[in-house]
C-alpha positions as CSV (number, residue, x, y, z in Angstrom):
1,X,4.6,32.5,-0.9
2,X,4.0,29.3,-2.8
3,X,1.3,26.7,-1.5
4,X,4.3,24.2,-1.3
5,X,6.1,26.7,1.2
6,X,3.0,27.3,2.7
7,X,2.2,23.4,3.1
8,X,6.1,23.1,4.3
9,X,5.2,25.8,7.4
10,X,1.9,24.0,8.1
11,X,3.9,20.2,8.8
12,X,6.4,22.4,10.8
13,X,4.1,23.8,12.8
14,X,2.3,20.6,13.7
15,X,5.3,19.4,14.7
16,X,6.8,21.7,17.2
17,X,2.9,22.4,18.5
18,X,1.5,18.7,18.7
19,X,-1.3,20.0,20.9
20,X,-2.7,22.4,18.5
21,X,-5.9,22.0,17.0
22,X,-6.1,24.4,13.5
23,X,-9.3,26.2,13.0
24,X,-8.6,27.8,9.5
25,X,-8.0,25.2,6.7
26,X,-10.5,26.1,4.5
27,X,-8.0,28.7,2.9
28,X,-6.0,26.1,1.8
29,X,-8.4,24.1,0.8
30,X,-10.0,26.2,-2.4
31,X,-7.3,28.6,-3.2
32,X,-7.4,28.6,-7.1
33,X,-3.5,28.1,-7.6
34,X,-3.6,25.2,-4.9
35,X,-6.5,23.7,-7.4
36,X,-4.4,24.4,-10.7
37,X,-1.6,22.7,-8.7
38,X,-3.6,19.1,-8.0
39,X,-5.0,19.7,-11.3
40,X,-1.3,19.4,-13.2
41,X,-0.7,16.0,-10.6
42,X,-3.8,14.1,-12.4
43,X,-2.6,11.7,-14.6
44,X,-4.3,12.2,-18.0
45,X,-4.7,8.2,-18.0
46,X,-7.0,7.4,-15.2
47,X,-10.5,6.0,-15.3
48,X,-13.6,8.2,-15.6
49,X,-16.1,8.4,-12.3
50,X,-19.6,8.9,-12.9
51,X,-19.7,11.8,-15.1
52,X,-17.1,10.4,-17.8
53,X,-15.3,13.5,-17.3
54,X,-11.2,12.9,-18.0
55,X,-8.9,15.3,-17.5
56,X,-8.7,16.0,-21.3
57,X,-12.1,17.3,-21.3
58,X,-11.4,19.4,-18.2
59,X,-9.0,20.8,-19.3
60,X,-11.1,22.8,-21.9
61,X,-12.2,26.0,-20.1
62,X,-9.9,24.8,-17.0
63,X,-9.4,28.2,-15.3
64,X,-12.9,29.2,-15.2
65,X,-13.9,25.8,-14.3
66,X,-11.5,25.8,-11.5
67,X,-12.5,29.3,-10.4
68,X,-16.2,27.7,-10.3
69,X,-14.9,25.2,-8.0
70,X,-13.1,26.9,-5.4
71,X,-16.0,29.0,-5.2
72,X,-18.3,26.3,-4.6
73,X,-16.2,25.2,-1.8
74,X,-15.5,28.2,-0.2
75,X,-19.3,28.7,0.2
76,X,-19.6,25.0,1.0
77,X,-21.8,24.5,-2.1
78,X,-19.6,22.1,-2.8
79,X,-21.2,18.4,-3.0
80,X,-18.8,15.4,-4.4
81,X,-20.4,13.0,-6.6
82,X,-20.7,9.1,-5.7
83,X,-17.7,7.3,-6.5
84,X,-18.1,4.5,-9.7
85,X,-17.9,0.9,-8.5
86,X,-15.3,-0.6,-10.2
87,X,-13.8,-4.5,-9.3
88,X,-9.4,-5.7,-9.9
89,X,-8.6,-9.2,-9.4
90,X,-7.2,-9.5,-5.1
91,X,-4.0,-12.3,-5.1
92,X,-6.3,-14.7,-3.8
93,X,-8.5,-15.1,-6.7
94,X,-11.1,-12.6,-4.8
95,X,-12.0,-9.1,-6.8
96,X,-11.2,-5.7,-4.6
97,X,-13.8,-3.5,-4.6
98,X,-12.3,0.1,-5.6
99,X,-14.4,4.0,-5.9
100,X,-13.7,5.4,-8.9
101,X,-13.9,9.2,-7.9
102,X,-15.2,12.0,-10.6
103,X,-12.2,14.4,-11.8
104,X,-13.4,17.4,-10.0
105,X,-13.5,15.9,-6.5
106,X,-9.8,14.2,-7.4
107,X,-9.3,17.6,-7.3
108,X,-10.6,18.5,-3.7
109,X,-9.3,15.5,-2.6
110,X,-6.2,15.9,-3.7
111,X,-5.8,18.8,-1.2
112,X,-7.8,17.6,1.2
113,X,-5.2,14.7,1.2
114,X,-2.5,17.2,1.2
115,X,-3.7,19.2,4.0
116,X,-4.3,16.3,6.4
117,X,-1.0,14.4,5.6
118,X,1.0,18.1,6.3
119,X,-1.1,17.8,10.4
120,X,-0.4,14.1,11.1
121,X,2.6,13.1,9.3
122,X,5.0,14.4,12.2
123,X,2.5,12.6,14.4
124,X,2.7,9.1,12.7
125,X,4.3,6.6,14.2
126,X,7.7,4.9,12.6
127,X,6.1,1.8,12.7
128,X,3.8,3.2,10.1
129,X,5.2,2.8,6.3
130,X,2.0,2.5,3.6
131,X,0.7,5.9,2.0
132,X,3.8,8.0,3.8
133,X,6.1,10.1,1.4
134,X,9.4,8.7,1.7
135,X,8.9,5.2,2.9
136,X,7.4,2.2,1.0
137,X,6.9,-1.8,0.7
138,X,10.5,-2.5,0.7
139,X,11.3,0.0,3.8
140,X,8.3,-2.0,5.8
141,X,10.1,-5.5,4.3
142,X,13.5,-4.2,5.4
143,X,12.7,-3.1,8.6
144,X,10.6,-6.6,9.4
145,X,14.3,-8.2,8.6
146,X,16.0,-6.5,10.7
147,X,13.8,-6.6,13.6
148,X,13.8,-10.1,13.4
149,X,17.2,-10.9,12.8
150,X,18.4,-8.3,15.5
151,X,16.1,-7.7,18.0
152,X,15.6,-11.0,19.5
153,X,12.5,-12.1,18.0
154,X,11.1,-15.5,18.2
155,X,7.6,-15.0,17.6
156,X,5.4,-13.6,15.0
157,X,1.6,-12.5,14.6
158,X,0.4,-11.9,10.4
159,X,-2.4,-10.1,10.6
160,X,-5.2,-8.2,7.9
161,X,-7.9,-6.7,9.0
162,X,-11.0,-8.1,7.2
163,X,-12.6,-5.4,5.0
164,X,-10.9,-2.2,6.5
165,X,-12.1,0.2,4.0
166,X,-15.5,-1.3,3.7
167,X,-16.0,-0.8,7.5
168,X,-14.1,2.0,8.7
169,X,-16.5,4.1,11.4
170,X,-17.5,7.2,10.4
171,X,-18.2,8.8,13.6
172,X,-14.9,7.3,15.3
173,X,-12.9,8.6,12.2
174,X,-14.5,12.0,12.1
175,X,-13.9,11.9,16.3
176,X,-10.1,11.5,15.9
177,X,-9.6,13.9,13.2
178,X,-11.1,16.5,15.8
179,X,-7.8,15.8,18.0
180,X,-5.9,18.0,15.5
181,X,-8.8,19.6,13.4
182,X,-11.3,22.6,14.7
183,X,-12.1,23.9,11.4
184,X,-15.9,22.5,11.2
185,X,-16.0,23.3,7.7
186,X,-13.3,21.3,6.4
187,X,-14.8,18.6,9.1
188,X,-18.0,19.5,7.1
189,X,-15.9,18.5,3.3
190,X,-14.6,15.2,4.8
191,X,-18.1,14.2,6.0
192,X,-19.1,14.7,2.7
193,X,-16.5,12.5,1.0
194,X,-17.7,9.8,3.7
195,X,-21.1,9.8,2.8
196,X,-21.3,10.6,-1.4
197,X,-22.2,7.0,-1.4
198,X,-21.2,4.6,-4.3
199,X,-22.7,4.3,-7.9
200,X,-22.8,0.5,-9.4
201,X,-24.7,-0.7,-12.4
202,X,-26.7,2.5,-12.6
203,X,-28.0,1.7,-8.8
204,X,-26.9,4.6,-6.1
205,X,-26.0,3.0,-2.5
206,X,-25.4,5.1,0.3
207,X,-22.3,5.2,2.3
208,X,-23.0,4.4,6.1
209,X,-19.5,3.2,7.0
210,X,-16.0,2.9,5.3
211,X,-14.1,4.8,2.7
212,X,-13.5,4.1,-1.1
213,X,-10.1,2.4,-2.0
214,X,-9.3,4.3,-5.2
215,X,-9.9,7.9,-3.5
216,X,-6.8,10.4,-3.1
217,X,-8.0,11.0,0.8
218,X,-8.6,7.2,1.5
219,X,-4.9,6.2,2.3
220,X,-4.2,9.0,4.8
221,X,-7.7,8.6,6.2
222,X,-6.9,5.3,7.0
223,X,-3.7,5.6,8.2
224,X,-5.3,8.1,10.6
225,X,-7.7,5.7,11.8
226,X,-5.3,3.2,12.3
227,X,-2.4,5.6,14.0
228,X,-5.2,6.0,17.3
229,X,-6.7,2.1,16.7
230,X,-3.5,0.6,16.4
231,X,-0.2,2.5,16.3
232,X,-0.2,4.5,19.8
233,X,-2.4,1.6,20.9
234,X,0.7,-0.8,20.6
235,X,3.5,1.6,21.1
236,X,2.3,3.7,24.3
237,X,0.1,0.9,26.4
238,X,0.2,-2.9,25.1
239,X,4.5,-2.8,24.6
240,X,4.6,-1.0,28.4
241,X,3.3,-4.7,29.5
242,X,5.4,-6.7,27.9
243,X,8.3,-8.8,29.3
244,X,10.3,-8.8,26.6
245,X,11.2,-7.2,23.3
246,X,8.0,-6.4,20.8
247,X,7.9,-4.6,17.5
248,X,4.9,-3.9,15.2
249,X,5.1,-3.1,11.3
250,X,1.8,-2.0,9.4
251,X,1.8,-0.8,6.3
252,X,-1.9,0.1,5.4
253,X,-4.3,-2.0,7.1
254,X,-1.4,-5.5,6.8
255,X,1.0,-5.5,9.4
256,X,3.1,-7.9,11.5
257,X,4.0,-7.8,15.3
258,X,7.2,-9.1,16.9
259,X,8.5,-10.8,19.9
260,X,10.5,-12.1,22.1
261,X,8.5,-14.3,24.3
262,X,5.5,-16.4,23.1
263,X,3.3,-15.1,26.0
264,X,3.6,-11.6,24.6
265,X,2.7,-12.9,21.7
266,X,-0.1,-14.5,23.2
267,X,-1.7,-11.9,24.7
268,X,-1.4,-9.6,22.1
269,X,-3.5,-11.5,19.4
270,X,-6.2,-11.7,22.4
271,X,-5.9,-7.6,23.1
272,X,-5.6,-7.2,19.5
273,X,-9.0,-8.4,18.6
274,X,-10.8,-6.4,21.7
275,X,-9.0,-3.2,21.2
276,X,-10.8,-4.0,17.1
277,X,-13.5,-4.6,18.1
278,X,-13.9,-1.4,20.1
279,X,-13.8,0.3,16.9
280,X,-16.3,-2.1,14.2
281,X,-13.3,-4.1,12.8
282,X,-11.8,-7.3,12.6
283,X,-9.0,-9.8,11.6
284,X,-9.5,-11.9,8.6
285,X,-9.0,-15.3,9.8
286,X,-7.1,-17.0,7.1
287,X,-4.5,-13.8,7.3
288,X,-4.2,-13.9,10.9
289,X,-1.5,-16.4,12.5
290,X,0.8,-16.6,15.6
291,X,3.9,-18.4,14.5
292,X,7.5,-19.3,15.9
293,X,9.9,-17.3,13.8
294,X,13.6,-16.7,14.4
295,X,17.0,-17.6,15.1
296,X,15.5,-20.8,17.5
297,X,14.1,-22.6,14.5
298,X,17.6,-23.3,13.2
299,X,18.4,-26.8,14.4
300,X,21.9,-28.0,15.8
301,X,23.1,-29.0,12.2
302,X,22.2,-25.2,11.1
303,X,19.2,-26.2,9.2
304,X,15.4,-24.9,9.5
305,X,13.9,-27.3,12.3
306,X,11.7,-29.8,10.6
307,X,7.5,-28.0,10.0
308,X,9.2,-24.1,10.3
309,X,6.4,-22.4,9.2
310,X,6.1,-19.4,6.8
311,X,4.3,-15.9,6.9
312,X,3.3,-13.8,4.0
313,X,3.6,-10.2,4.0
314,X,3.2,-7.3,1.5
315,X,3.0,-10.2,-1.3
316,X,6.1,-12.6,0.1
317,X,6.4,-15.5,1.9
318,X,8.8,-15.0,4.9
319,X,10.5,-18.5,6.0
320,X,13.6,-19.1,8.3
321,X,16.4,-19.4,5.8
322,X,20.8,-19.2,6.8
323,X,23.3,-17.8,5.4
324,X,25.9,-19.3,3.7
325,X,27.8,-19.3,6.8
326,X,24.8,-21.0,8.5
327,X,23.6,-17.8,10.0
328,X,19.7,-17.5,10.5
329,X,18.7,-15.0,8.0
330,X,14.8,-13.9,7.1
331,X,14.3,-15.5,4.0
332,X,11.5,-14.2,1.8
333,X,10.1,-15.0,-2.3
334,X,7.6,-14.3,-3.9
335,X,4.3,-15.7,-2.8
336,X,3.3,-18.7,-4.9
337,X,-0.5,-18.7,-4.8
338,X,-0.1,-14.7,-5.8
339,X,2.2,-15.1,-8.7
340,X,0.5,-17.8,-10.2
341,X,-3.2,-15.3,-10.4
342,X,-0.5,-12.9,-12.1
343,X,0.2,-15.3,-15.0
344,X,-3.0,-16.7,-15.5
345,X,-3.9,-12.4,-15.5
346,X,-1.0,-12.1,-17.9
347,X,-2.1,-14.7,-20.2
348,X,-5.3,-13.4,-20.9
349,X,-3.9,-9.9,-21.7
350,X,-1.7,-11.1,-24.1
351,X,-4.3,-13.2,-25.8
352,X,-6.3,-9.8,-26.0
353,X,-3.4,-8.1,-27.5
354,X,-3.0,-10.1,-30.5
355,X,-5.3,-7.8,-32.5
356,X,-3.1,-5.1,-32.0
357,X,-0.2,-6.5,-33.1
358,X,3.4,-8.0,-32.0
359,X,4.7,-4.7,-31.6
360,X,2.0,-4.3,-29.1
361,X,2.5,-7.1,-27.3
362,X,6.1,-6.8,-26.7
363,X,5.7,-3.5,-25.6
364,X,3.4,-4.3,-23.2
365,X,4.9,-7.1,-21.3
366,X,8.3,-5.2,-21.5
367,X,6.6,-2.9,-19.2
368,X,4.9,-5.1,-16.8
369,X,8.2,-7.4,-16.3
370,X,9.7,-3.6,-15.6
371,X,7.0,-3.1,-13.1
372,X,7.7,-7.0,-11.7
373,X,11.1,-6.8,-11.0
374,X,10.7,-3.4,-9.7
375,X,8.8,-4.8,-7.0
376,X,9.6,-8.2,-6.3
377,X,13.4,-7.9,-7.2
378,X,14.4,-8.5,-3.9
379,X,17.5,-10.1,-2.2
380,X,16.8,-13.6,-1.9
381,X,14.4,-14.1,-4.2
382,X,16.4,-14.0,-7.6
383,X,14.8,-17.6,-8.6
384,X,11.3,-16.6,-8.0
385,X,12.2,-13.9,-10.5
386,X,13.6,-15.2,-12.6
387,X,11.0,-17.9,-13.0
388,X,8.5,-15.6,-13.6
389,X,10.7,-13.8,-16.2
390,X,10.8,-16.6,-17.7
391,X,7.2,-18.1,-17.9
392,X,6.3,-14.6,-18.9
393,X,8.4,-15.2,-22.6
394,X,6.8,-18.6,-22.8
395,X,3.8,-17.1,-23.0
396,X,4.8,-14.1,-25.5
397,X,5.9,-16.7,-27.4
398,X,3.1,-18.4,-27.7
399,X,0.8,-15.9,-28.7
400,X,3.1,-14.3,-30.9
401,X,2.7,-18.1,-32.7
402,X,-0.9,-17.8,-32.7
403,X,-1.9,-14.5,-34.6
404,X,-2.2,-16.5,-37.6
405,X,-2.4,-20.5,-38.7
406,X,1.5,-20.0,-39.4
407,X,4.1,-20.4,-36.8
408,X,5.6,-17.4,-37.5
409,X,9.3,-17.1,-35.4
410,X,11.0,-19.8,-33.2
411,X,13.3,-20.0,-30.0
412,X,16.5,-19.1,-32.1
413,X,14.9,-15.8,-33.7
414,X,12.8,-14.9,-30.5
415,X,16.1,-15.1,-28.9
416,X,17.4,-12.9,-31.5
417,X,14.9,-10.1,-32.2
418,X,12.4,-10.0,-29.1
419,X,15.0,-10.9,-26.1
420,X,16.9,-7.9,-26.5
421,X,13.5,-5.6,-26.3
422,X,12.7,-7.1,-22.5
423,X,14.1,-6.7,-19.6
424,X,15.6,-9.9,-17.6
425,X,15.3,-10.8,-14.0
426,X,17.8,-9.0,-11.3
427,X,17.9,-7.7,-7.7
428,X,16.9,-3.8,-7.5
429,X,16.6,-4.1,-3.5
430,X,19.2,-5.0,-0.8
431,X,16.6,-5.7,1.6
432,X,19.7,-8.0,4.3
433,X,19.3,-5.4,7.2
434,X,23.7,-5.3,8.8
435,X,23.9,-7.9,11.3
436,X,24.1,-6.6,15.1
437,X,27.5,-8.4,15.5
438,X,28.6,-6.0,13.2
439,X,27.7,-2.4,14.6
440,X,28.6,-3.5,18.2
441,X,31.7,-1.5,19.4
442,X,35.3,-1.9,18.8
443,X,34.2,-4.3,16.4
444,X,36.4,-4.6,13.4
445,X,33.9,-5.0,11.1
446,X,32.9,-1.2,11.6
């Protein structure tokens, strides 16, 4: 039986017997081909953690370093390493702090990750979309449309909880992994993770609270967490009190909730800070918001009413926008404060690049305009794209100017030559959800 069949029983299980708590998970856990398995998912690329170990210098001896391994953690004399303190540049102009984990325990982790995502991913809620296999930023985006455009929503909370990976609760994490989890010894391996502590500048600090962003087991960890803080929080008791429609949309620790009347709203940016604070977190003010949003803020003339105000999620700006028959539609682009870190970011890679060469830098912005408009390639938001496209080859062009103290192409031959090497700006994602006047019955539409 292979450990994907095997992992493909486990999630089947969990879902037909959502009462059952597993007590033998350890098996999974070191069996050598399940290691050799996570050990051909590393990519060789990645950053080092604290013992400079890449998976190129693993991979010398690999079988009888991975048959070390799972013996180590079969006889728990396993013991991760601290993670490597490493800082990336946040949208806002603030750095995020990430864990760079050592290449053996992105091994463990790896199943760890695995095992825990095969328990609670038929659990999970559908408002749930970051860190889930088969759903992503632009399902979250889509499904915000549509539940604004269709389901009678007038009012909107934005909302990010302030530091959620630097102050997630150990003891009420470990507490709601025991609703599914009996096995004390894999309990034993997570509590391990939780506490390897972090290593910056040479200077070891323990962990006492949160999880590492960077780690393989800190997305489902957190969507864990948040499923019992938030998820069934919303969906089985808040919604039940509610007099109208209301409709939450996480992905990660972001998320946005929707209504229909502005005292639901109300009350549940009020319960929504208690039912936090019951569990050591809290909203970020500047990211938290309760707004009027939906078809209401389209005046008489079919234009947005006069101070509409906007919400950002997932890196867009949402704002009430119509269609070109003066229907309210969600309109979204691309944050402006975000883009414009990105191309300040972009500037001073290119400027670094010159060393290397044109050739160099070409290739490189080819592949981060791929990545862009990948992403932000959404209906709508063809200008913002394009604009940044744009701004992008100004700056290429530039620098290509500036290897040496002569000008070396213009407009024409850049045009000519480096043009055809880049991509240029386009919609990859329908994200218009179909209009409920069109799926009612015995429409013709249909």
């Amino acid at each position: 039986m292979t450990v994907t069949t095997r992992f493909e029983r486990f999630t089947l299980k969990a879902r037909e017997e959502p009462r059952t708590r597993f007590t033998s998970l350890m098996g999974l856990l070191w069996e050598p081909e399940g290691l050799r398995e996570s050990f051909r998912r590393q990519a060789g690329g990645k950053a080092p953690g604290v013992d400079g170990v890449r998976k190129e210098d693993y991979a010398e001896g690999v079988e009888t370093r991975l048959e070390d391994l799972s013996a180590r953690v079969r006889r728990l004399g396993y013991v991760p390493q601290p993670v490597r303190r490493t800082y990336i540049p946040k949208g806002d102009g603030r750095m995020r702090p990430l864990g760079v984990p050592a290449f053996e325990d992105r091994l463990v982790q790896d199943r760890l990750s695995l095992i825990l995502q095969a328990i609670w991913e038929p659990e999970f809620r559908d408002c749930s979309y970051g860190f889930r296999p088969g759903r992503s930023a632009h399902d979250a985006l889509r499904r915000v449309a549509e539940v604004i455009t269709n389901e009678r929503t007038q009012w909107v909370v934005e909302a990010d909880i302030k530091g959620f990976y630097d102050h997630v609760s150990h003891a009420h994490l470990l507490r709601f992994l025991e609703h599914r989890i009996g096995d004390p010894n894999l309990l034993r391996i997570v509590q391990r993770f939780l506490k390897a502590g972090i290593m910056e500048d040479g200077v070891f600090t323990a962990s006492e609270e949160g999880t590492p962003q960077g780690g393989l087991v800190s997305p489902v960890l957190s969507n864990i967490y948040l499923h019992y803080v938030l998820d069934l929080w919303f969906e089985k008791r808040f919604v039940q009190g509610c007099a109208g429609k209301a409709f939450l949309i996480r992905y990660a620790d972001d998320y946005v909730a929707c209504f229909e009347y502005e005292s639901d709203a109300r009350a549940f940016l009020e319960a929504m800070r208690e039912r936090l604070a019951e569990f050591d977190l809290e909203t970020e003010p500047s990211k938290t918001a309760l707004l009027a949003f939906g078809s209401t803020q389209l005046g008489c003339d079919r234009t947005p009413r006069k101070g509409s105000r906007t919400f950002s999620f997932l890196g867009f700006t949402h704002y009430v926008g119509r269609s070109r028959r003066g229907r309210f539609v969600v309109g979204r682009k691309s944050d402006g404060k975000r883009m414009a870190k990105k191309l300040k970011a972009l500037n001073v890679r290119l400027q670094a690049l010159r060393t290397q060469g044109g050739s160099a830098m070409v290739a490189f912005l080819a592949r981060h305009l791929r990545g862009h408009i990948q992403y932000y390639g959404v209906s709508g938001n063809s200008r913002e794209v394009s604009t940044y496209v744009h701004f992008a080859q100004r700056m290429l062009f530039k620098w290509l100017n500036r290897r040496s103290q002569k000008r070396s192409l213009n407009w024409k031959t850049f045009a000519e030559y480096i043009g055809p090497q880049l991509p240029t700006a386009r919609i990859v994602h329908d994200l218009y959800p179909v209009p409920w006047w069109r799926t009612q019955t015995g429409s013709r539409m249909v």
